[in-house]
Every structure is written in structure tokens, then in C-alpha cells.
HTML snippet that shows the backbone in 3Dmol.js (N, CA, C, O; Angstrom):
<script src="https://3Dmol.org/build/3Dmol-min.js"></script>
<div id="view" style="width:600px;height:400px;position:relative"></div>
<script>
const pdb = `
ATOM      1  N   UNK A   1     -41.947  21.703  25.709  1.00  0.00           N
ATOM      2  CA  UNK A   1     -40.779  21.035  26.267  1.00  0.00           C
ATOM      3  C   UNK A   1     -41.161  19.683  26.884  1.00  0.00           C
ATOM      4  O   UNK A   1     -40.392  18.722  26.920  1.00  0.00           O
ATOM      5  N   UNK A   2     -42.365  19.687  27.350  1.00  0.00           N
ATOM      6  CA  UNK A   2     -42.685  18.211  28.132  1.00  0.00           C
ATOM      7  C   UNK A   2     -42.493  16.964  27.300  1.00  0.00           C
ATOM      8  O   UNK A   2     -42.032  15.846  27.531  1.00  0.00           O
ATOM      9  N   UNK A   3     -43.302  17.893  25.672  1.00  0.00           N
ATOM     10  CA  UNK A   3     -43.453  16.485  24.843  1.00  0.00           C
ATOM     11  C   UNK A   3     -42.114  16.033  24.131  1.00  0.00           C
ATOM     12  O   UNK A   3     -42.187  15.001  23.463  1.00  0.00           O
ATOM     13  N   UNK A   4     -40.998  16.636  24.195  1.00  0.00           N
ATOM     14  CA  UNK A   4     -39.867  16.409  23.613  1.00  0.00           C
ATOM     15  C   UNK A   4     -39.484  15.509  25.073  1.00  0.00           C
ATOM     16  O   UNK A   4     -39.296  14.321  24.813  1.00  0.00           O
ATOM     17  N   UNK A   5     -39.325  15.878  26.645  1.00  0.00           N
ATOM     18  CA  UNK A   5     -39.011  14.814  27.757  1.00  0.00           C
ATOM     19  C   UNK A   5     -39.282  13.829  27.169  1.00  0.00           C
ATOM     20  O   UNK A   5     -38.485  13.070  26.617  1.00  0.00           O
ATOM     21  N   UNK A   6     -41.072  13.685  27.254  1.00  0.00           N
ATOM     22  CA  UNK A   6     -41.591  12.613  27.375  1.00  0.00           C
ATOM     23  C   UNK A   6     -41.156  11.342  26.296  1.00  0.00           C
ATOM     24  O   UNK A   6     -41.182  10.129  26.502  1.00  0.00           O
ATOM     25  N   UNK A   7     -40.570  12.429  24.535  1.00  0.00           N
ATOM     26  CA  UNK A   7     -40.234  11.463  23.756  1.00  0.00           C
ATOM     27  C   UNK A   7     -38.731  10.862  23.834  1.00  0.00           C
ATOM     28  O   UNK A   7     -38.299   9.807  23.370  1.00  0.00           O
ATOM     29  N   UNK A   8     -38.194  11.692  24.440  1.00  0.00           N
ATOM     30  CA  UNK A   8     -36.829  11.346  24.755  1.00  0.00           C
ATOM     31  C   UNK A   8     -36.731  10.577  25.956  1.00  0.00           C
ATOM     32  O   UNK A   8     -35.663   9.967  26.007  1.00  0.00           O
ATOM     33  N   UNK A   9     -37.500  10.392  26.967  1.00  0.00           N
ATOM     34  CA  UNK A   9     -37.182   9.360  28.057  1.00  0.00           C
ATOM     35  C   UNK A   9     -38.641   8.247  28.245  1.00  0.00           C
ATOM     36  O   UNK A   9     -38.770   7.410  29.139  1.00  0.00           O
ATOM     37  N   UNK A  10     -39.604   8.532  27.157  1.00  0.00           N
ATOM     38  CA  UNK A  10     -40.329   7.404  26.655  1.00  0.00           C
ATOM     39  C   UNK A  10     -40.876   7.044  27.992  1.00  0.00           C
ATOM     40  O   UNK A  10     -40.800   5.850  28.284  1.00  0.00           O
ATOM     41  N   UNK A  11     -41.449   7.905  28.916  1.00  0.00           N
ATOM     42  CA  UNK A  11     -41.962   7.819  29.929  1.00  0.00           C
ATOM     43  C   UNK A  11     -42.539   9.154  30.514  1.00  0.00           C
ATOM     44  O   UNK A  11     -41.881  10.080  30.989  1.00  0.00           O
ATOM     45  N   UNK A  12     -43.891   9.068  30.387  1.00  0.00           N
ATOM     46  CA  UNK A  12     -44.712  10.169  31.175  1.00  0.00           C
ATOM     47  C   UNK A  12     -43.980  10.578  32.661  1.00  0.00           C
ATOM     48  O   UNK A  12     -44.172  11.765  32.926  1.00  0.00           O
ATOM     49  N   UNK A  13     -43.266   9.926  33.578  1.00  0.00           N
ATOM     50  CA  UNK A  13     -43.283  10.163  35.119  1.00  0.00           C
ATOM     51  C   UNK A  13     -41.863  10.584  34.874  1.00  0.00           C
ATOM     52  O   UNK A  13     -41.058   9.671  34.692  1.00  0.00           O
ATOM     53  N   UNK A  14     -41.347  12.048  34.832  1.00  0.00           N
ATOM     54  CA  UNK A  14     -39.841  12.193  35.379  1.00  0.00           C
ATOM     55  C   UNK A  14     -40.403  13.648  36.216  1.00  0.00           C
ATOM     56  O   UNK A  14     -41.498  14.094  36.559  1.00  0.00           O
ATOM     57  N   UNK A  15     -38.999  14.067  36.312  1.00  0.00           N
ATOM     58  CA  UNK A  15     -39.081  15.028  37.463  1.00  0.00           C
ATOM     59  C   UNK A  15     -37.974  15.935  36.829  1.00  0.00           C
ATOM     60  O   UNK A  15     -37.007  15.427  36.261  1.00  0.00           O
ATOM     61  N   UNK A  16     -38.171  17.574  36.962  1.00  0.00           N
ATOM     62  CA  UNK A  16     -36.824  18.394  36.542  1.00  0.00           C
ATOM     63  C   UNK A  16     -36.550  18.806  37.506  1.00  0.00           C
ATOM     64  O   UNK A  16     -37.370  19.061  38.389  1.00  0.00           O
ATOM     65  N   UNK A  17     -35.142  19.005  37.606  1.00  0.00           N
ATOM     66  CA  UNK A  17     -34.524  19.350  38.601  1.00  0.00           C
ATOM     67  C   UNK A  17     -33.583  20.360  38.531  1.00  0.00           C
ATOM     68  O   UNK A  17     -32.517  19.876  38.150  1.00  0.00           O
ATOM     69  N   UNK A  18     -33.495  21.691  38.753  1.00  0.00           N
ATOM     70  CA  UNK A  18     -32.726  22.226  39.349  1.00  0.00           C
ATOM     71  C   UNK A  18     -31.499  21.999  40.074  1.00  0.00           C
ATOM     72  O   UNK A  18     -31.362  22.147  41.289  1.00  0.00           O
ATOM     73  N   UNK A  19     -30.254  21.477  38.915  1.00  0.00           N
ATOM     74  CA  UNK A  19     -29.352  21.185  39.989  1.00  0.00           C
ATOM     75  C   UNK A  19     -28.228  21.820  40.674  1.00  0.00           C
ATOM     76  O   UNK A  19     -27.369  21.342  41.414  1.00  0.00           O
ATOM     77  N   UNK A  20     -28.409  22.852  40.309  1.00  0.00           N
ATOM     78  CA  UNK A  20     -27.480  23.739  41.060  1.00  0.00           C
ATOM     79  C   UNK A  20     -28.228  24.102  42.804  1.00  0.00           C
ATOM     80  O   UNK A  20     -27.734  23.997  43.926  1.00  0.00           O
ATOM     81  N   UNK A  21     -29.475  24.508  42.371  1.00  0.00           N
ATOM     82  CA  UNK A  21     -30.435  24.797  43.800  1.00  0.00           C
ATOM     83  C   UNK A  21     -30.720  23.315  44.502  1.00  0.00           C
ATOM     84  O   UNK A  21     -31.634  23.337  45.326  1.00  0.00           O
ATOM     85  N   UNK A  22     -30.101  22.091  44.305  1.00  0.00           N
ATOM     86  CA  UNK A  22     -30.561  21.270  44.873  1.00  0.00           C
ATOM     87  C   UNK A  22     -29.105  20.606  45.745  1.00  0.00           C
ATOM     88  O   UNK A  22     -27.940  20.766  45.378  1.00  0.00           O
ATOM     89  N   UNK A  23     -29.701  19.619  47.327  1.00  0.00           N
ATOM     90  CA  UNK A  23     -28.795  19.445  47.940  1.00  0.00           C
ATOM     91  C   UNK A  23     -27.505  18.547  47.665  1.00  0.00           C
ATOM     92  O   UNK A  23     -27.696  17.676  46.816  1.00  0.00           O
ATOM     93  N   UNK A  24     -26.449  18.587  48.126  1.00  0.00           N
ATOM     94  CA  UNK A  24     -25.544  17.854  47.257  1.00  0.00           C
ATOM     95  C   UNK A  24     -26.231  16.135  46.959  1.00  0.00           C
ATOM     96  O   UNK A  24     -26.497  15.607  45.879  1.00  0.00           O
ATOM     97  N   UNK A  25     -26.353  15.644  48.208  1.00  0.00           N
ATOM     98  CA  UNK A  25     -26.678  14.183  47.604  1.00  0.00           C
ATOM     99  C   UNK A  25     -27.760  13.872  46.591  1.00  0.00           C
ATOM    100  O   UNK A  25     -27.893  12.814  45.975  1.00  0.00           O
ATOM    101  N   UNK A  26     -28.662  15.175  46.499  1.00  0.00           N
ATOM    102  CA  UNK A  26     -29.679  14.610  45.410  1.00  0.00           C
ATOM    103  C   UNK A  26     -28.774  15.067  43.749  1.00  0.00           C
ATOM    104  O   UNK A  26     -29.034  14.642  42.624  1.00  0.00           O
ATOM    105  N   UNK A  27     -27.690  16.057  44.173  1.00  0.00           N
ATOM    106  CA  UNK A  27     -26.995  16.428  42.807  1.00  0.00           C
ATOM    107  C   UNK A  27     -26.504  14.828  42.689  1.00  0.00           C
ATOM    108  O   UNK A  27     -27.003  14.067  41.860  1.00  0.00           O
ATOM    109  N   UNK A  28     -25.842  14.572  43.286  1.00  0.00           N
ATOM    110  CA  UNK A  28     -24.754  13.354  43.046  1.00  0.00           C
ATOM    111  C   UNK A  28     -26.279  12.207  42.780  1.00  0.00           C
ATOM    112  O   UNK A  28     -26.814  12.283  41.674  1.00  0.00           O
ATOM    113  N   UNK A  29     -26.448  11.928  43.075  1.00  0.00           N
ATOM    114  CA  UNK A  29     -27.754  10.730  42.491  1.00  0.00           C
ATOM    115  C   UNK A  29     -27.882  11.330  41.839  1.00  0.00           C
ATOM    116  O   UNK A  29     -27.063  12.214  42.089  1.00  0.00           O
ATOM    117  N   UNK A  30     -28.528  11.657  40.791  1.00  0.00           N
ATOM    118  CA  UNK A  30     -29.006  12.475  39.639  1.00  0.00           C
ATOM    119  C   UNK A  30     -27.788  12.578  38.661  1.00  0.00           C
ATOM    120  O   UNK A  30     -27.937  12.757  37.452  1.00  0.00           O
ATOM    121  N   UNK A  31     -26.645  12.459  39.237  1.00  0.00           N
ATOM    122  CA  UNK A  31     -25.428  12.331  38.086  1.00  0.00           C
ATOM    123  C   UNK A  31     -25.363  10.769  37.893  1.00  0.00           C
ATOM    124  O   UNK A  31     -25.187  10.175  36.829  1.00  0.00           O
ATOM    125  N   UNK A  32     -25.576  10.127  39.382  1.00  0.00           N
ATOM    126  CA  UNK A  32     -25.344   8.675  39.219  1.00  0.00           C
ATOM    127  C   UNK A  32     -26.273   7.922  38.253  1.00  0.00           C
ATOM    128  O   UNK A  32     -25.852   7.097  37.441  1.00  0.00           O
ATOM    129  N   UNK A  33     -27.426   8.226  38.380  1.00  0.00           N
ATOM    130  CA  UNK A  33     -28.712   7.398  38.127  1.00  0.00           C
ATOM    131  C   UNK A  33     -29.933   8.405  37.099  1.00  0.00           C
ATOM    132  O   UNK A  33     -31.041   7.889  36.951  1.00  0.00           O
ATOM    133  N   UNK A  34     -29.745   9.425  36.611  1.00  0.00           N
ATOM    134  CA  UNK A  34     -30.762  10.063  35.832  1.00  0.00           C
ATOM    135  C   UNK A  34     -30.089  10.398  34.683  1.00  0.00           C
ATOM    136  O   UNK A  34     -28.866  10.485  34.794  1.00  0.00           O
ATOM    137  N   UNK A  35     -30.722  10.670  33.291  1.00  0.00           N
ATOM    138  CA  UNK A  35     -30.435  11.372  32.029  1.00  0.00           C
ATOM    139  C   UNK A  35     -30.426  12.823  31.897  1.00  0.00           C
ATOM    140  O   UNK A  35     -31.251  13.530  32.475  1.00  0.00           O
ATOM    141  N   UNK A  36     -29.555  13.249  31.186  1.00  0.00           N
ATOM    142  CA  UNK A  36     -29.100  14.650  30.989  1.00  0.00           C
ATOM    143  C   UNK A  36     -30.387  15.173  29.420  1.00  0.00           C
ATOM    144  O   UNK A  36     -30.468  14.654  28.306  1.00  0.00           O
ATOM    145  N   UNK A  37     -31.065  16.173  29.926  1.00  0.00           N
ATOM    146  CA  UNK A  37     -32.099  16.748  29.006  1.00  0.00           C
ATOM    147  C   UNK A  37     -31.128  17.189  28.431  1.00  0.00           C
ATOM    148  O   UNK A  37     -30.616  16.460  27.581  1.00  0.00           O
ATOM    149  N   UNK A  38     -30.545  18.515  28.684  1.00  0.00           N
ATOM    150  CA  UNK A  38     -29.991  19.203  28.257  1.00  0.00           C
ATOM    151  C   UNK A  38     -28.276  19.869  28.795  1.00  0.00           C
ATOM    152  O   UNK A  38     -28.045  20.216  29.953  1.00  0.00           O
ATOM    153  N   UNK A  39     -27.267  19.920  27.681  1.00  0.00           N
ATOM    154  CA  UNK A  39     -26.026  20.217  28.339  1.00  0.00           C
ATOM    155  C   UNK A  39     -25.790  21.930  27.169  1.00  0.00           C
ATOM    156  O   UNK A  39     -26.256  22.297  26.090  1.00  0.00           O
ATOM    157  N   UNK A  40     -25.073  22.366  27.924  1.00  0.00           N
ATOM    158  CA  UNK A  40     -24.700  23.553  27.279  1.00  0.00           C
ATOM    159  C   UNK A  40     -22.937  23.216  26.490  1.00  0.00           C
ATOM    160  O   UNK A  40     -22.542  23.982  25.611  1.00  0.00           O
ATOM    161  N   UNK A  41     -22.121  22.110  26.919  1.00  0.00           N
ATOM    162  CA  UNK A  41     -21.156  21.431  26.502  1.00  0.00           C
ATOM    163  C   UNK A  41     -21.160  20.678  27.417  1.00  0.00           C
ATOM    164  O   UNK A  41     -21.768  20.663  28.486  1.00  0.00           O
ATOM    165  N   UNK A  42     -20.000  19.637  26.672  1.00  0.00           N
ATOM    166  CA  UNK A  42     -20.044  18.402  26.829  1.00  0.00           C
ATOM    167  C   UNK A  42     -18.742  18.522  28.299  1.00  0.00           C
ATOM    168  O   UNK A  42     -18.836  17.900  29.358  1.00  0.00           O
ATOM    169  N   UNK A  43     -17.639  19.476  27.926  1.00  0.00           N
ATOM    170  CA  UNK A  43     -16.750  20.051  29.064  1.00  0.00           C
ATOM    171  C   UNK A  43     -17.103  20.902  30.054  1.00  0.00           C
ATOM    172  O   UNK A  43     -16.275  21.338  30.852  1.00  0.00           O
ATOM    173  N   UNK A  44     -18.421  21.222  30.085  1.00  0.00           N
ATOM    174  CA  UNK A  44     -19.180  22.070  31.230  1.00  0.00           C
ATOM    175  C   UNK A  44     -19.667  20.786  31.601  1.00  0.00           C
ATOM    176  O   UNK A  44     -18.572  20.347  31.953  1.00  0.00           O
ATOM    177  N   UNK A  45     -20.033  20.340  31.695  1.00  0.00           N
ATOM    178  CA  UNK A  45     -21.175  18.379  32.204  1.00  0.00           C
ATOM    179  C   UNK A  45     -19.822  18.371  32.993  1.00  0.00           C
ATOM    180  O   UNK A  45     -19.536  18.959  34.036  1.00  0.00           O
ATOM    181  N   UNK A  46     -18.907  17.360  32.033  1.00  0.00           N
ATOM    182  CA  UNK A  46     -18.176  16.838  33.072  1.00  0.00           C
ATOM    183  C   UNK A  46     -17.440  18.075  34.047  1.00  0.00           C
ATOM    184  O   UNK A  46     -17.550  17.756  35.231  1.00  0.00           O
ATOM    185  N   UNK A  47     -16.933  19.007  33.923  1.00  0.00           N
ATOM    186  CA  UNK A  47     -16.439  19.692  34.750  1.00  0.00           C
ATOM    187  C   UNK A  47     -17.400  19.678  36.325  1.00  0.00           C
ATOM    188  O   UNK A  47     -17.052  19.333  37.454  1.00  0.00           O
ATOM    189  N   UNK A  48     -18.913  20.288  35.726  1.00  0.00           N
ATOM    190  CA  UNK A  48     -19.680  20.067  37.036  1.00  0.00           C
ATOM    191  C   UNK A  48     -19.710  19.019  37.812  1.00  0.00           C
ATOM    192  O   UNK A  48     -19.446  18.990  39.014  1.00  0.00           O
ATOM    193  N   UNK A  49     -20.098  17.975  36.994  1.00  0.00           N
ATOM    194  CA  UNK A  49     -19.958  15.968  37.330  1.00  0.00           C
ATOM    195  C   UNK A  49     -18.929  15.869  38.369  1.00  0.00           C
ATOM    196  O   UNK A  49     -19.034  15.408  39.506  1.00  0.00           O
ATOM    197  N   UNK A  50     -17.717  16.486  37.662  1.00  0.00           N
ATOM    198  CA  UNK A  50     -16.266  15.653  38.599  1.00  0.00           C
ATOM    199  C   UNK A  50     -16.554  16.868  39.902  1.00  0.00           C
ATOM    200  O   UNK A  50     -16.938  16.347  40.950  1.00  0.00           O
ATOM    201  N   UNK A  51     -16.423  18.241  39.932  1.00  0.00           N
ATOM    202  CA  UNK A  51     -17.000  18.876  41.002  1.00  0.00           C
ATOM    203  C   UNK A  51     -17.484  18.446  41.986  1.00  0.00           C
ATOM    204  O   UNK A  51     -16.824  18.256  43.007  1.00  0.00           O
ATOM    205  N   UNK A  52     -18.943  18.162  41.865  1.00  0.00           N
ATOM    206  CA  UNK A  52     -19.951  17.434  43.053  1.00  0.00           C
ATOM    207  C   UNK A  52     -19.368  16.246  43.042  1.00  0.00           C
ATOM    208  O   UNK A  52     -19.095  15.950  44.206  1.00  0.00           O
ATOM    209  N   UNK A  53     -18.988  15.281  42.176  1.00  0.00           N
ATOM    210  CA  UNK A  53     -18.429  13.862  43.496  1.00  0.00           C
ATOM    211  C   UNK A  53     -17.230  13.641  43.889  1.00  0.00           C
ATOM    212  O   UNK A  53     -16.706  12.625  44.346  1.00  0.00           O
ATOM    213  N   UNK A  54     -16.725  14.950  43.618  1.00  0.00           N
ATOM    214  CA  UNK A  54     -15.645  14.928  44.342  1.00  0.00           C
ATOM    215  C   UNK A  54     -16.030  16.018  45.946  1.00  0.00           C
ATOM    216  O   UNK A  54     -15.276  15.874  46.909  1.00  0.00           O
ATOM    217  N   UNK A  55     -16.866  16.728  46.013  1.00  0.00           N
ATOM    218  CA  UNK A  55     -17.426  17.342  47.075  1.00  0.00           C
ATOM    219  C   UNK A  55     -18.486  16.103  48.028  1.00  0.00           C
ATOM    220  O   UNK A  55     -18.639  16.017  49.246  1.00  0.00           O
ATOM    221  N   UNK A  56     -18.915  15.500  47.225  1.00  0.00           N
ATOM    222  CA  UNK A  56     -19.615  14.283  47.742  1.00  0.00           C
ATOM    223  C   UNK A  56     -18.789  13.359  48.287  1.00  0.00           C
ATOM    224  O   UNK A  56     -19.098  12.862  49.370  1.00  0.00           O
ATOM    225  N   UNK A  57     -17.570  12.967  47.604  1.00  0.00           N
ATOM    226  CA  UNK A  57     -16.593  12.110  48.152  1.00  0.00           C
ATOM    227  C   UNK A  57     -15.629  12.440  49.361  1.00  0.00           C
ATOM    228  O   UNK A  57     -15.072  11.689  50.162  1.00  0.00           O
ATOM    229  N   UNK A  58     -15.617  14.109  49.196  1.00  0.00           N
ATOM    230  CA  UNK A  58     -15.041  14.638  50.230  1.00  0.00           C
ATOM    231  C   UNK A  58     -15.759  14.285  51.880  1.00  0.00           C
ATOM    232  O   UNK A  58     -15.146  13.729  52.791  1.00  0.00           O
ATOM    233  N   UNK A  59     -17.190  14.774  51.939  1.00  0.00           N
ATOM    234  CA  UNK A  59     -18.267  14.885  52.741  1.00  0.00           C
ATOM    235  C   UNK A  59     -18.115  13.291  53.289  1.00  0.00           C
ATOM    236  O   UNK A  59     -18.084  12.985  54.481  1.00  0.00           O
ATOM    237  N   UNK A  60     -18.032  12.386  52.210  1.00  0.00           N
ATOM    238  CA  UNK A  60     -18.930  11.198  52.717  1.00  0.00           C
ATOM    239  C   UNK A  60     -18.593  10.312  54.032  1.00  0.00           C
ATOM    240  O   UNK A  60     -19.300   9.383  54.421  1.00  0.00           O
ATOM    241  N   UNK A  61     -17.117  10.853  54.797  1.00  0.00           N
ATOM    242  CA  UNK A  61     -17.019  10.096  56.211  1.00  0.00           C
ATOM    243  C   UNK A  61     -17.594  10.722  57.493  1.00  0.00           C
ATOM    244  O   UNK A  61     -17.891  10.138  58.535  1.00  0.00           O
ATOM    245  N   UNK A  62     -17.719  12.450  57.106  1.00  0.00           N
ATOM    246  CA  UNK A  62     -18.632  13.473  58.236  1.00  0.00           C
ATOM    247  C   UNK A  62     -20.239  12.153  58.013  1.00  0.00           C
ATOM    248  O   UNK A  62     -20.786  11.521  58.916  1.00  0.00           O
ATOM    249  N   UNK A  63     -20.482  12.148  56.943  1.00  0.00           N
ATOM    250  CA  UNK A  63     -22.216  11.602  56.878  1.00  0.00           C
ATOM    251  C   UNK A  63     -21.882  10.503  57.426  1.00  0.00           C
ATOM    252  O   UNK A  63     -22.382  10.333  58.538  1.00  0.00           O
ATOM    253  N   UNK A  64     -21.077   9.526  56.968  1.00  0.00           N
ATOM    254  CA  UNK A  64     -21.123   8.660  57.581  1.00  0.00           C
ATOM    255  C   UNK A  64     -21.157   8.201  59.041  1.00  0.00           C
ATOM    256  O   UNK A  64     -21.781   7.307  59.611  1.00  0.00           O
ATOM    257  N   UNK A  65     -20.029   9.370  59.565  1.00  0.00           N
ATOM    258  CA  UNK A  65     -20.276   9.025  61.388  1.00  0.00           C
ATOM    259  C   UNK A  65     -21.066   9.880  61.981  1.00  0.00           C
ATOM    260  O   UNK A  65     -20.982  10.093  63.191  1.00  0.00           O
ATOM    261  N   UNK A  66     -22.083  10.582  61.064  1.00  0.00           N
ATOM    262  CA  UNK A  66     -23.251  11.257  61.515  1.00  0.00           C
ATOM    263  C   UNK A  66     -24.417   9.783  61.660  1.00  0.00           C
ATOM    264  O   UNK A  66     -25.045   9.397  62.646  1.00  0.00           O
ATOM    265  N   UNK A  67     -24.373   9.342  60.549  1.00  0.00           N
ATOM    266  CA  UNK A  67     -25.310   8.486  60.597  1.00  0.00           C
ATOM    267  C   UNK A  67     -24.975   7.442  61.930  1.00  0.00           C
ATOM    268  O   UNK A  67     -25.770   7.069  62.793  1.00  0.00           O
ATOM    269  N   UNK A  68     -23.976   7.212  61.831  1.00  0.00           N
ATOM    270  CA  UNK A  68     -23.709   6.318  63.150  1.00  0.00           C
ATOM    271  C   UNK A  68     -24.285   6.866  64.239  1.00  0.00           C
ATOM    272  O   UNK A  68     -25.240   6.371  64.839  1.00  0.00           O
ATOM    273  N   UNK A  69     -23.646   8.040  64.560  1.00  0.00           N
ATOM    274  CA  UNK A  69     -24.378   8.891  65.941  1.00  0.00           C
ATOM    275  C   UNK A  69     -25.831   8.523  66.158  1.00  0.00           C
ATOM    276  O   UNK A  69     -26.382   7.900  67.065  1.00  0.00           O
ATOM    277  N   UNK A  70     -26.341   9.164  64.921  1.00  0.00           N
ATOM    278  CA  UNK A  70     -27.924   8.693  65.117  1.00  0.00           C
ATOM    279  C   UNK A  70     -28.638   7.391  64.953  1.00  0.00           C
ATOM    280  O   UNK A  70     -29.848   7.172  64.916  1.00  0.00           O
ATOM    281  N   UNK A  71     -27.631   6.582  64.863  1.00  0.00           N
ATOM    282  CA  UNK A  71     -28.351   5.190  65.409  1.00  0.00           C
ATOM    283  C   UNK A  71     -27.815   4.382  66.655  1.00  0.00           C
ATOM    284  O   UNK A  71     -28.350   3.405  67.178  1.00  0.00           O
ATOM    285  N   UNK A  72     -26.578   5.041  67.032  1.00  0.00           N
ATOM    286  CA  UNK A  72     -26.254   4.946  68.407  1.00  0.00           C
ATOM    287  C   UNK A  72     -27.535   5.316  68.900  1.00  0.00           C
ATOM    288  O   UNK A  72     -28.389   4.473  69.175  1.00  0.00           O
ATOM    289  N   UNK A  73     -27.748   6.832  69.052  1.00  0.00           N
ATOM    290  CA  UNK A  73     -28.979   7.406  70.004  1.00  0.00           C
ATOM    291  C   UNK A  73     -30.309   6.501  69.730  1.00  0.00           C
ATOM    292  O   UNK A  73     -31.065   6.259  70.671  1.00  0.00           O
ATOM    293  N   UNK A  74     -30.542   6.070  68.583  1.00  0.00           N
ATOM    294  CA  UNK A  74     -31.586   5.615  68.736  1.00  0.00           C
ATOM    295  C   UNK A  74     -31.832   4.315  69.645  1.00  0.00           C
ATOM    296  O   UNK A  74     -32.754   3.937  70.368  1.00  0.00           O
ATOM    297  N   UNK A  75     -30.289   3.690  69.184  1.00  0.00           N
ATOM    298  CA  UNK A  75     -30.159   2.235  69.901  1.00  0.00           C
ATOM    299  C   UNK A  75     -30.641   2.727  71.532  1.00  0.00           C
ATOM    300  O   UNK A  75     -31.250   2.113  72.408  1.00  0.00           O
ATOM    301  N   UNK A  76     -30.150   3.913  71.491  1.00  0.00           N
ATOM    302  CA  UNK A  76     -30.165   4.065  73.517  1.00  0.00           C
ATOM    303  C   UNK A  76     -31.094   4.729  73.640  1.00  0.00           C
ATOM    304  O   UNK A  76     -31.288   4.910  74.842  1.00  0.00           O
ATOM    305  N   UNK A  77     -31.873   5.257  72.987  1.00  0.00           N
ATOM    306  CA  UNK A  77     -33.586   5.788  73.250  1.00  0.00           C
ATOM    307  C   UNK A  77     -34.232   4.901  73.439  1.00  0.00           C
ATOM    308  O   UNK A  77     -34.901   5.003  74.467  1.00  0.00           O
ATOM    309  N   UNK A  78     -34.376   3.879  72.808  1.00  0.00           N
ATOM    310  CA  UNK A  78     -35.199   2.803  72.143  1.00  0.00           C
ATOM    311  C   UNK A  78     -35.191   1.246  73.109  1.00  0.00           C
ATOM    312  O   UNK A  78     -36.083   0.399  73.163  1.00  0.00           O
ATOM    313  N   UNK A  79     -33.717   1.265  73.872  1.00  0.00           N
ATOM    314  CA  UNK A  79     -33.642  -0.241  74.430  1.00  0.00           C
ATOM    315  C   UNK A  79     -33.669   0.152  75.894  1.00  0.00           C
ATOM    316  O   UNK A  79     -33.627  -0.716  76.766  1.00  0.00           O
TER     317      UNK A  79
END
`;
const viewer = $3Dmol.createViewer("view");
viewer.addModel(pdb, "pdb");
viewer.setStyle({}, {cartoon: {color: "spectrum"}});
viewer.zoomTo();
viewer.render();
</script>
């Protein structure tokens, strides 16, 4: 299986991923920015696809004023 990766993404360095066991934002990058080895259909892909960024899109204002929090605190640890 490696040497079929390697000929299909024409590069020794990738990474497999597990994306069901993996956390949402690394699912959603990995839809954004990586190649699909393998699909079982083409309506199972997208079904999963629209799934996670739409769970990602849901999430993304909790992260966002999480992230704020923690650079508030840092601002006031720090100065």
C-alpha cells in the first residue's frame, strides 16, 4: 500500500490518518488541504465532508472566544 501512496502523491513524506478517530479540526484540515487515498463512494465523501464543516462551522465562535480568553489571560499574566 505505501508504494501505490507514494506513486499516487509522488512524494515519500505523507501521513494516514484515521479520520473518524481524529479531532474535529484536524478532520476539517485534512478535507481542506489533503488528498483522498481512498473513498468507498463518491456520496459517502461528500456526505461525511458536508458533516464535519458544518460541525466545524457550528463550533467555530465557542473556539473563537476561547481563544480570546486565553490571550486576554495571557495579556494579564504577562504585563
Amino acid at each position: 500500500i505505501w508504494e501505490a501512496v507514494f506513486d499516487y502523491l509522488g512524494s515519500e513524506r505523507f501521513d494516514l490518518v484515521n479520520l473518524r478517530s481524529a479531532p474535529l479540526w484536524l478532520q476539517f484540515e485534512i478535507i481542506r488541504t489533503g488528498k483522498v487515498i481512498y473513498r468507498k463512494s463518491v456520496d459517502v465523501e461528500n456526505d461525511y465532508e458536508l458533516r464535519v464543516v458544518k460541525m466545524y462551522q457550528d463550533r467555530e465562535p465557542v473556539r473563537r472566544r476561547q481563544h480570546e480568553i486565553f490571550g486576554e489571560r495571557l495579556r494579564t499574566r504577562w504585563s
